[in-house]
C-alpha positions as CSV (number, residue, x, y, z in Angstrom):
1,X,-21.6,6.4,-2.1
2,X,-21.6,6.7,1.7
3,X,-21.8,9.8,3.3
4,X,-19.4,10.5,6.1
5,X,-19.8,13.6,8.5
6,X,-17.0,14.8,11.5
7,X,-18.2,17.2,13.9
8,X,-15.3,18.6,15.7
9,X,-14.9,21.3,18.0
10,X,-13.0,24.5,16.0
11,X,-10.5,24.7,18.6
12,X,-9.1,21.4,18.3
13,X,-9.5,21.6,14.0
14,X,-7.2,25.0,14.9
15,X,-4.7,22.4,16.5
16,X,-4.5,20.4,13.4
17,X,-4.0,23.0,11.3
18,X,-1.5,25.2,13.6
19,X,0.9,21.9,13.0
20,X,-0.1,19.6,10.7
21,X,3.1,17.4,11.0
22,X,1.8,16.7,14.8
23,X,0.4,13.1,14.9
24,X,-1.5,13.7,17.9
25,X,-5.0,12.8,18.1
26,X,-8.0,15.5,18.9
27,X,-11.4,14.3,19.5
28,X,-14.5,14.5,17.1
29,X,-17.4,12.8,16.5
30,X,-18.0,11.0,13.2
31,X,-21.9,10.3,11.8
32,X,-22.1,7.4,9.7
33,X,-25.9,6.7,8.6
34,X,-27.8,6.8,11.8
35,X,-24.6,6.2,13.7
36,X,-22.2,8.7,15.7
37,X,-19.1,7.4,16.8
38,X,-16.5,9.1,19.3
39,X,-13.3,9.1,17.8
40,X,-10.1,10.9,17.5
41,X,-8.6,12.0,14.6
42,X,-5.1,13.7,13.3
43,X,-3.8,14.0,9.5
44,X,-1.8,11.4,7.9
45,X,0.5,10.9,5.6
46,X,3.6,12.6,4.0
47,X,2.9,14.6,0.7
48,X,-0.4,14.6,0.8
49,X,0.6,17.5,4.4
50,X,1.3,20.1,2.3
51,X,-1.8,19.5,0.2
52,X,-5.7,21.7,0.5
53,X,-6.9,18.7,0.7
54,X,-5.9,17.0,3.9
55,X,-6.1,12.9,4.6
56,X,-6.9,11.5,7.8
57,X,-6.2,8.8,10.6
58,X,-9.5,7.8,12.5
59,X,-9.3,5.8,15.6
60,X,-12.8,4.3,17.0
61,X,-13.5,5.4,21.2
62,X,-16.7,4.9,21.7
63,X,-18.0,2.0,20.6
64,X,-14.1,0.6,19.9
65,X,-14.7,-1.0,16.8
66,X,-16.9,-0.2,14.3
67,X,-17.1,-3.4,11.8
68,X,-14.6,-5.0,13.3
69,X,-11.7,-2.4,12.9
70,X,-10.7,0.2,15.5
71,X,-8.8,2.5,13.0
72,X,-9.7,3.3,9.2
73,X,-7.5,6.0,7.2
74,X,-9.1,8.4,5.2
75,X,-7.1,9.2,2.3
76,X,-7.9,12.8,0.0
77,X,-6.2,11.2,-3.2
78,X,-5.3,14.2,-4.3
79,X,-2.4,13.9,-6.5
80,X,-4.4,11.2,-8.7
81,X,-6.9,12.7,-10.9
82,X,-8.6,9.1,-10.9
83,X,-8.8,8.7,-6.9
84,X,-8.2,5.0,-7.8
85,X,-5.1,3.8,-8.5
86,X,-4.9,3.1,-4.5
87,X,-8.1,0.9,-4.7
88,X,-7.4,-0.7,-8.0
89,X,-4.1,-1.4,-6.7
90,X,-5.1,-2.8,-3.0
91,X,-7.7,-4.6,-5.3
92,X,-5.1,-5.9,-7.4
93,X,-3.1,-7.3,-4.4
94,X,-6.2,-9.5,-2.9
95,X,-6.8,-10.8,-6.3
96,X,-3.2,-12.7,-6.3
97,X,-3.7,-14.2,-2.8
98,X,-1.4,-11.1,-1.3
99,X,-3.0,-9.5,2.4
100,X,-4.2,-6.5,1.2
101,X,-6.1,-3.6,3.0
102,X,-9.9,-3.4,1.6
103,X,-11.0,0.4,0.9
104,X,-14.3,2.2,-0.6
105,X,-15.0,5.7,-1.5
106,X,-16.8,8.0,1.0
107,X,-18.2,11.5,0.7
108,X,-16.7,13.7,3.5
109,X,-18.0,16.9,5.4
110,X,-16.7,18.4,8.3
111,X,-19.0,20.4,10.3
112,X,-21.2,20.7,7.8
113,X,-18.9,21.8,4.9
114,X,-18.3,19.1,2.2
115,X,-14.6,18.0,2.3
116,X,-15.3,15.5,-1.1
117,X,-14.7,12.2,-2.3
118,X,-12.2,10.5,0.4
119,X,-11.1,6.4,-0.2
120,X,-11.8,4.7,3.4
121,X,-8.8,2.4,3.4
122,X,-8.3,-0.4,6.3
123,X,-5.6,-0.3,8.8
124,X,-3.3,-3.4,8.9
125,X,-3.9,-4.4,12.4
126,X,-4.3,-7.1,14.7
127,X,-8.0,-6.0,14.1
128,X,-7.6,-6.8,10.4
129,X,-5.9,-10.1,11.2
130,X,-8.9,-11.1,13.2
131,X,-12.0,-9.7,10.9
132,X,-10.0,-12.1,8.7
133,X,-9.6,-14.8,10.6
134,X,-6.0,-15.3,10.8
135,X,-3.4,-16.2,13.3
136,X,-2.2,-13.3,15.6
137,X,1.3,-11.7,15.0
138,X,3.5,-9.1,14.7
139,X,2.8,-5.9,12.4
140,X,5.6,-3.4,11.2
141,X,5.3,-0.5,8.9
142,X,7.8,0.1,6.6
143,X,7.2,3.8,6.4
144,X,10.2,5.2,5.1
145,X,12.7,4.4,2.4
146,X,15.3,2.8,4.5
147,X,13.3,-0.1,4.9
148,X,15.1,-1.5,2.1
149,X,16.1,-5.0,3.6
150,X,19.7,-3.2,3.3
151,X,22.8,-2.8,5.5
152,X,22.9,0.4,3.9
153,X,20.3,3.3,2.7
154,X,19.1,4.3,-0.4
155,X,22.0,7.2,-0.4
156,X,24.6,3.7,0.3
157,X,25.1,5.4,3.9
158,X,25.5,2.9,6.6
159,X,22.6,2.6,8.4
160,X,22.8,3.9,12.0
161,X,20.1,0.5,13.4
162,X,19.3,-2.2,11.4
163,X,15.4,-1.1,12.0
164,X,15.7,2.0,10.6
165,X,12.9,3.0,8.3
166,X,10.6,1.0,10.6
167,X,7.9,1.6,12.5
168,X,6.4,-0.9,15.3
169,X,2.3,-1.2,14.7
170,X,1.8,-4.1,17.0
171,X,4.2,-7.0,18.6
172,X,5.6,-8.1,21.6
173,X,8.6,-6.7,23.6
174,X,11.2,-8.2,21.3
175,X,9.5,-7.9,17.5
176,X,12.0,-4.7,16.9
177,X,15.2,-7.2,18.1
178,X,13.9,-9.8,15.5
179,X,13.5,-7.6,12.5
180,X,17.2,-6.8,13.2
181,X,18.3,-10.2,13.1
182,X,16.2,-11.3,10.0
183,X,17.8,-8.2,8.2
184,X,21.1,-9.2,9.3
185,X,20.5,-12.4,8.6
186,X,19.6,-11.1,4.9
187,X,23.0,-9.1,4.6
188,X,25.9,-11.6,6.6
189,X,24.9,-14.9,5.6
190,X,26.3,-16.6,2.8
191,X,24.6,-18.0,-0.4
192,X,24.1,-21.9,0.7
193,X,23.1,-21.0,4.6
194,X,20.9,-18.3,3.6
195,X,19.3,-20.7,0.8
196,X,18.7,-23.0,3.7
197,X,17.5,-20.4,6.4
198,X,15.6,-18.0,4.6
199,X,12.6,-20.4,3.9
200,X,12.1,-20.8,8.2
201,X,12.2,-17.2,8.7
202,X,10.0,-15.5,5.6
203,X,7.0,-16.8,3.3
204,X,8.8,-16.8,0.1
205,X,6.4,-17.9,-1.9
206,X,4.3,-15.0,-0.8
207,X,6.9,-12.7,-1.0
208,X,7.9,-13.6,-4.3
209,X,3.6,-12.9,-5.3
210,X,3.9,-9.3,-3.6
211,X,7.0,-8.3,-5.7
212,X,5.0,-9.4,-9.0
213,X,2.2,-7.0,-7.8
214,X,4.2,-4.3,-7.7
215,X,6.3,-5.3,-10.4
216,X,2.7,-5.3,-12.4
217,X,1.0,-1.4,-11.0
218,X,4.5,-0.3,-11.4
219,X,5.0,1.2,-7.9
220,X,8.3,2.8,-7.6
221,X,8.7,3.1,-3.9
222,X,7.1,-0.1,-2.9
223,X,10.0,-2.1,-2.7
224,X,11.8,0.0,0.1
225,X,8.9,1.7,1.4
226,X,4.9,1.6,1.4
227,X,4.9,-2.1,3.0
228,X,3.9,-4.1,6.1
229,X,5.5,-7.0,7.5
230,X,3.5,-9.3,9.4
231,X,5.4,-12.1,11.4
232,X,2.6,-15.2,11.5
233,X,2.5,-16.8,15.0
234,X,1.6,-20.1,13.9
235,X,4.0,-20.1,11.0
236,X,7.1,-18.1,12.6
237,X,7.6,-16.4,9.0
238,X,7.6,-13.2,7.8
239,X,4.6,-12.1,5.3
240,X,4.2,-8.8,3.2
241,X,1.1,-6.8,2.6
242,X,0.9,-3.3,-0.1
243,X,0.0,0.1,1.4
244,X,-0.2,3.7,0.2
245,X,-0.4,3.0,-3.7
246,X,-1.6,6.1,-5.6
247,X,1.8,6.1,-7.7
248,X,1.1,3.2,-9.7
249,X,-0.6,2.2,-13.1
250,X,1.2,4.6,-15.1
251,X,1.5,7.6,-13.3
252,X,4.2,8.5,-10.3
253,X,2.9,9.7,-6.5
254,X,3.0,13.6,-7.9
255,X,0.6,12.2,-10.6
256,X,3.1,12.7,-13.6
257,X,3.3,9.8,-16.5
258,X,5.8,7.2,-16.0
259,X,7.3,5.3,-18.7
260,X,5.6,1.1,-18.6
261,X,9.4,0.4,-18.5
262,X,10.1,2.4,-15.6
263,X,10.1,-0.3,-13.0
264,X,12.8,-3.6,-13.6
265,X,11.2,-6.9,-13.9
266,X,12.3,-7.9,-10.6
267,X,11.9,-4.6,-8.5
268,X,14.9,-3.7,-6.3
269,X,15.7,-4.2,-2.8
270,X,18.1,-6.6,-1.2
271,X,16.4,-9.2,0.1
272,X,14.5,-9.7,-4.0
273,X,18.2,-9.8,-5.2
274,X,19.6,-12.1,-2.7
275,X,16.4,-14.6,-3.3
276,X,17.0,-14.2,-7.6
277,X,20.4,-15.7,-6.7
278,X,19.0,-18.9,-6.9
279,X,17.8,-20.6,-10.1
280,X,14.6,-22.0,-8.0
281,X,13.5,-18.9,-6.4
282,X,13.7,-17.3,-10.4
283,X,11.6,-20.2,-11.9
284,X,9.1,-19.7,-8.8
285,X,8.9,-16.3,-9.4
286,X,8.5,-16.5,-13.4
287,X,5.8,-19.0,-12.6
288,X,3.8,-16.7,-10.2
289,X,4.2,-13.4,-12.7
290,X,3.5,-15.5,-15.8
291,X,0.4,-16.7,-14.4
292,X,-0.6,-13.1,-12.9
293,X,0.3,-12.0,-16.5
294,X,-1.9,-14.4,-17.9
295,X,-4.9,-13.8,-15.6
296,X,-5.0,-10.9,-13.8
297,X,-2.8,-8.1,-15.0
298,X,-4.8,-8.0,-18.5
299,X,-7.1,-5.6,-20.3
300,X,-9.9,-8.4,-20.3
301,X,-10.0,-8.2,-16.7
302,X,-8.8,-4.8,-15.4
303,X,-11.3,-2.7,-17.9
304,X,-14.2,-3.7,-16.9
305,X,-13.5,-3.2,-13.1
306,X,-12.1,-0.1,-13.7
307,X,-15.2,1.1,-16.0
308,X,-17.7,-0.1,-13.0
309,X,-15.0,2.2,-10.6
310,X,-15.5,4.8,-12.4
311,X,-18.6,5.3,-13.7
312,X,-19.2,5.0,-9.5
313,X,-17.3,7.6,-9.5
314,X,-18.9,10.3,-12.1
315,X,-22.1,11.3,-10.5
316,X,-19.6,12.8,-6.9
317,X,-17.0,14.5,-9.3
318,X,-18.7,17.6,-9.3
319,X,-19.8,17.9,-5.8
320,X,-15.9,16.9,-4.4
321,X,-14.5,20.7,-3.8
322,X,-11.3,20.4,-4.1
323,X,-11.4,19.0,-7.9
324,X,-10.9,21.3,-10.9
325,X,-12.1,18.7,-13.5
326,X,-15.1,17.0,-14.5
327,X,-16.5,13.2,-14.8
328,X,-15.1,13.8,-18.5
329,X,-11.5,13.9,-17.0
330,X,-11.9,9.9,-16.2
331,X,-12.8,8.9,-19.6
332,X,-9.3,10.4,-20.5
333,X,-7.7,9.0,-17.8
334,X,-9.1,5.9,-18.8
335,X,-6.7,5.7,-22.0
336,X,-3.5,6.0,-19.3
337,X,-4.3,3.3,-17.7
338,X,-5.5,0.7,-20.9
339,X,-2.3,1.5,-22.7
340,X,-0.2,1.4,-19.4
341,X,-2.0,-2.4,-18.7
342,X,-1.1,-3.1,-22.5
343,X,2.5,-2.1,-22.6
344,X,3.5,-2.9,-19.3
345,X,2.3,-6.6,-19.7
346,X,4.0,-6.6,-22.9
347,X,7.0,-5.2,-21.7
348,X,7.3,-7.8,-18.7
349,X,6.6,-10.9,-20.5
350,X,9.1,-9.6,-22.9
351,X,11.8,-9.5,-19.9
352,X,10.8,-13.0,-18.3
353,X,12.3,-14.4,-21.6
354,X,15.6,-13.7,-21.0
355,X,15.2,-13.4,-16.7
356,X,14.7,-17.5,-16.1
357,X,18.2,-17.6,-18.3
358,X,20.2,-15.7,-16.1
359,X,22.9,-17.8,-14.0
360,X,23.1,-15.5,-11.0
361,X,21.6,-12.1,-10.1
């Protein structure tokens, strides 16, 4: 496992921790191997604040990329006794042909003191787009519930902007203005023009193979949160990509057990229920999860991979701080995630039965 170190003037790790819901950066200096890169640096994320064990943002200054990427996120993991269900899940994603941040476990000290076992995840940036060689475009984070393709939020308030829930990563002047519209566009239209204007404004097909991922690792928020849309330039449509997915593969983000029937076949948001309106968006869909079902989302494949993650993972247990279990802990963990694989796979082929029968959604 790499070995990570941030040096960082105590002053400015006072400023983090004087207010650690302020997003602004403080410089550091961040050793990787022989290397040692300016950068600045601020916590991240939501619940994970409140946590001992603090995740962070980490944006390149000096040299501006590092491996092609000018930011990489940090993340402490902390609520998931695994520390994998983000990478298994990210994994899972760029195995169905779904854009999906790569990510690696690092060891982390800070001036000196070990900080523990941290997952280095990508950020989805133009920088990603180009490392992978596709066409420029437009990159909005979905970073709160209210990015539910809705009119209305989860609470069935009426939303105060149409963008809500939304926050601009990279675009042009008007990205923000087209969002609106595609979510109005979603909401007003009715059936037969939005069967015939939905395919020139979003990807469907690749939409319809991100909900099946999350259908599959069960995430809860995903389908209103814990997203980015990415508008292709050379296509004009709307893509989808995963992001921030420890609350999966049988356990919730607070890292209780979730039942493998938890999550609907089909997810929830408006713009899935508009599309499973029409009987050849639900056979494409039954198609792409069958197959998924069939080939990816199966003990046969997911055991191994998790058994080589893990037994990575062993050896750092004991040196990671913050952790009050031992390597022993995964080998239980293991069973949550076989018999979630098992009965969730079960329990959604079971539902596809009767889903490609329905008339209208």
């Amino acid at each position: 496992m790499l070995k990570y170190e941030i040096l960082i003037n105590p002053k400015w790790l006072r400023k983090l921790d004087n207010d650690i819901w302020n997003d602004e950066l403080v410089p550091a200096v961040l050793k990787m191997g022989e290397d040692r890169i300016s950068i600045k640096l601020a916590y991240r994320g939501n619940v994970i604040r409140d946590k001992k064990k603090k995740s962070y943002r980490i944006v390149f200054q000096k040299p501006y990329k590092v491996n092609g990427a000018h930011e990489i996120h940090l993340n402490a993991e902390f609520s998931d006794v695994s520390l994998s269900r983000n990478k298994l899940s990210l994994d899972f994603f760029d195995r169905i042909g779904v854009i999906s941040p790569h990510s690696k476990h690092v060891m982390l000290y800070i001036n000196g003191y070990n900080k523990g076992i941290y997952l280095e995840i990508e950020s989805f940036d133009q920088y990603l787009l180009e490392k992978r060689k596709m066409p420029d475009g437009a990159i909005i984070y979905a970073t709160n519930n209210r990015a539910n393709f809705s009119l209305l939020t989860k609470k069935k308030e009426i939303k105060k902007r149409l963008d809500q829930g939304y926050t601009l990563k990279y675009g042009k002047k008007d990205t923000m203005v087209e969002l609106q519209n595609f979510i109005a566009m979603i909401n007003a239209l009715s059936n037969d023009d939005f069967e015939k204007e939905i395919p020139k404004v979003l990807d469907v097909e690749k939409y319809l193979r991100w909900v099946a991922g999350a259908v599959c690792v069960q995430n809860y928020d995903g389908f209103i949160h814990n997203y980015a849309l990415y508008k292709n330039d050379e296509t004009g449509l709307y893509e989808i990509s995963p992001w921030d997915y420890d609350g999966t593969w049988g356990r919730n983000l607070h890292g209780r057990k979730l039942d493998h029937d938890y999550v609907p076949l089909t997810g929830y948001n408006t713009l899935s229920a508009r599309l499973f309106h029409f009987s050849h968006y639900r056979h494409l869909y039954n198609e792409i999860l069958s197959n998924i079902l069939e080939n990816d989302f199966t003990l046969d494949v997911q055991k191994p991979l998790i058994n080589d993650l893990f037994e990575n993972l062993k050896p750092y247990i004991s040196l990671d701080p913050y952790l009050d279990y031992t390597a022993e802990t995964l080998e239980q963990e293991k069973k949550v995630y076989f018999n979630f694989i098992k009965n969730r796979n079960a329990y959604l082929k079971e539902e596809l039965t009767s889903f490609i029968k329905v008339k209208s959604i």
